[in-house]
N, C-alpha and C positions, 0 to 999 in steps of 0.2 A: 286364595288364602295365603297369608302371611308367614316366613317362619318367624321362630323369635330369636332376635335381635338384642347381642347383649355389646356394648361400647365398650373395648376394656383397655387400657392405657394406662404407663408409668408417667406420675407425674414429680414434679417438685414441691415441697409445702407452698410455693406458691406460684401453682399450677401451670409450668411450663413445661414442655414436651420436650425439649432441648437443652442443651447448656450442660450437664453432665452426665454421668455413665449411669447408665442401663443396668439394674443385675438379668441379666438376657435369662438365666434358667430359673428365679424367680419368675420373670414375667412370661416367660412363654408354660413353665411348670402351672400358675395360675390357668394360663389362656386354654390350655390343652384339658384344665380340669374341670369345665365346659362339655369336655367330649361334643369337640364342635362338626357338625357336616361341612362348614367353610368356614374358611378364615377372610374376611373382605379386606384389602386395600387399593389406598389410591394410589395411582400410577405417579405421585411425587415420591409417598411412600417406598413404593418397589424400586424407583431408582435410587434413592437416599440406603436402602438396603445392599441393592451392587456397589454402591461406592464406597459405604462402611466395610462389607465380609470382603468383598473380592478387589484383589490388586491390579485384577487386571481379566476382561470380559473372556473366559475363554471363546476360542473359532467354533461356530456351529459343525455340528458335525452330521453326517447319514441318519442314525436314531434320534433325532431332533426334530426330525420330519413327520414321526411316527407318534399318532397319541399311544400312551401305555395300555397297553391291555386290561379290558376291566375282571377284577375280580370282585366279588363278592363277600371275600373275607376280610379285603382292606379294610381298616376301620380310619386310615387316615381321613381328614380331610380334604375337602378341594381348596384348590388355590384359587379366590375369584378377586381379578383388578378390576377396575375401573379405569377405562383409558379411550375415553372418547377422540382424543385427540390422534390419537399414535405414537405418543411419547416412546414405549416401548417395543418398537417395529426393529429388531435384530438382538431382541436381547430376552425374549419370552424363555428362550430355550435354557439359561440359568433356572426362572423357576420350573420347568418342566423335570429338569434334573434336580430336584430337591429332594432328599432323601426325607423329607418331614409332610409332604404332602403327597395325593397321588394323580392329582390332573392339573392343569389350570382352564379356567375356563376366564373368557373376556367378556369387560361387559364395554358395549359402544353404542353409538348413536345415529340416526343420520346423516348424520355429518361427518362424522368422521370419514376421514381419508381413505379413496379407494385402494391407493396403494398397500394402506396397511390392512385393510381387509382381505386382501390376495393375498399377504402375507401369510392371515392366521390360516385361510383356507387351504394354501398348498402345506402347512402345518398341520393341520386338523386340529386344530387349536378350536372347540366348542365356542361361538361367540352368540349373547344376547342382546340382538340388537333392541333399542326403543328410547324413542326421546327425540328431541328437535335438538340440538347443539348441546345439552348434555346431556345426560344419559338418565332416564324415567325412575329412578330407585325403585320405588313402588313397585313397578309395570315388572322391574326386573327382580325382584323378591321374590314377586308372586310367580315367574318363571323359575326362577329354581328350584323354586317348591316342588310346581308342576313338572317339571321336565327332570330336573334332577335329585327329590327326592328327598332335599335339602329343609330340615325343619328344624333346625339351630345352625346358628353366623353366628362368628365373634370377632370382632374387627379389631383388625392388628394397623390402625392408618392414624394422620394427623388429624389437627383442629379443622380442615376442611370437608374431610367427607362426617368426619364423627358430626361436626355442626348441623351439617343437612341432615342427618340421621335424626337428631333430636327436632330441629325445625319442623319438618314434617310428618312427626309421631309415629315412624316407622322404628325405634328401639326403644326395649321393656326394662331395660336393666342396664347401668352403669356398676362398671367392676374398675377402680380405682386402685394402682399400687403407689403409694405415698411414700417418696422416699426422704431422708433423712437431708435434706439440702434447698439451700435459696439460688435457682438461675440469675434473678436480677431483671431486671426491669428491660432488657434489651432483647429478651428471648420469645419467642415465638409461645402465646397461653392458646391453652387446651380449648377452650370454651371462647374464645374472641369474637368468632362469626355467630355465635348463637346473639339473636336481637333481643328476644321479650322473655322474660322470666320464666322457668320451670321450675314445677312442682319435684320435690325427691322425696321419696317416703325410705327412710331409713331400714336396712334389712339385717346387717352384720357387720361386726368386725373384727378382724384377726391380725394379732402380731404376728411378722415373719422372722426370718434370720434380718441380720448389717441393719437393724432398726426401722426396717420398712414394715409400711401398716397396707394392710389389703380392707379397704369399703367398699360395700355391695350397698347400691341403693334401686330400689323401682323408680321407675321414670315417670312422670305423669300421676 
């Protein structure tokens, strides 16, 4: 079984993911009001993230080794990437330390690099493996459900994994923050890899603060 699946991303009036600023407590304010079991991104994502917040990677340290202890009362989310490749092999332990979630877990492939799989293991780093060269969406959904109890994701990632999200009918709900501004034609659009038309059934919408507008649509 599936959980559900909601795409939620700041865009431009004309729908670029890039090019200007973020209101970050808008958009995570929205994301987090979800009350999400995880939060998904891609591993272009997470590192586009270290290079925005952080000046500079802190050194891993001894408790970086150790997954956090689980508690029951955390209502946080998990932190789940996508990183078939290893993009992020010495640098997991930033979001481990994140005071906004309380695990991460990996998702990879067969393919992926043995190296960075010894990585996550002498980590304890939870990883889901499945898929031939990239990583099974589906295969891996219906594991988080199973395995970790996970029955709402809300993805905090670019036009490439949201794309495949839609493509393959695995998200129910797009959560759109519209912000007051044109990128221009040189900027990377939200929807670029989606090929063949989708259906959106219109659900809400709400004015925010600085002139952003928040659209909920169903997907399909």
């Amino acid at each position: 079984m599936l959980p559900g699946v909601i795409i939620h991303n700041s865009v431009s009036l004309d729908n670029a993911v890039l090019g200007f600023d973020i209101d970050l407590g808008v958009h995570y304010g929205a994301l987090l009001a979800y009350r999400p079991d995880a939060v998904l991104a891609g591993a272009d994502t997470a590192l586009y993230g270290i290079e925005m917040f952080l000046e500079s990677v802190p050194a891993e340290e001894e408790r970086d080794f150790n997954r956090p202890p689980a508690d029951p009362g955390d209502r946080r989310p998990l932190q789940v990437i996508v990183d078939s490749r290893g993009r992020l092999h010495d640098l997991l332990h930033v979001f481990r330390r994140s005071e906004h979630t309380k695990d991460v877990i990996v998702l990879v492939s067969d393919t992926t690099p043995a190296s960075y799989i010894d990585y996550l293991d002498a980590r304890s780093y939870p990883a889901i493996r499945c898929g031939s060269g990239r990583v099974d969406l589906r295969t891996a959904l219906e594991r988080l459900r199973r395995d970790f109890g996970v029955a709402t994701v809300v993805t905090d990632s670019g036009g490439g994994l949201n794309g495949v999200l839609i493509e393959e009918r695995l998200a129910g709900e797009l959560s759109l923050l519209v912000l007051p501004v044109l990128a221009g034609n040189r900027q990377k659009k939200l929807f670029e890899s989606v090929a063949s038309p989708v259906n959106l059934r219109f659900v809400r919408s709400e004015p925010m603060d600085h002139g952003i507008v928040h659209l909920i649509y169903r997907i399909g």
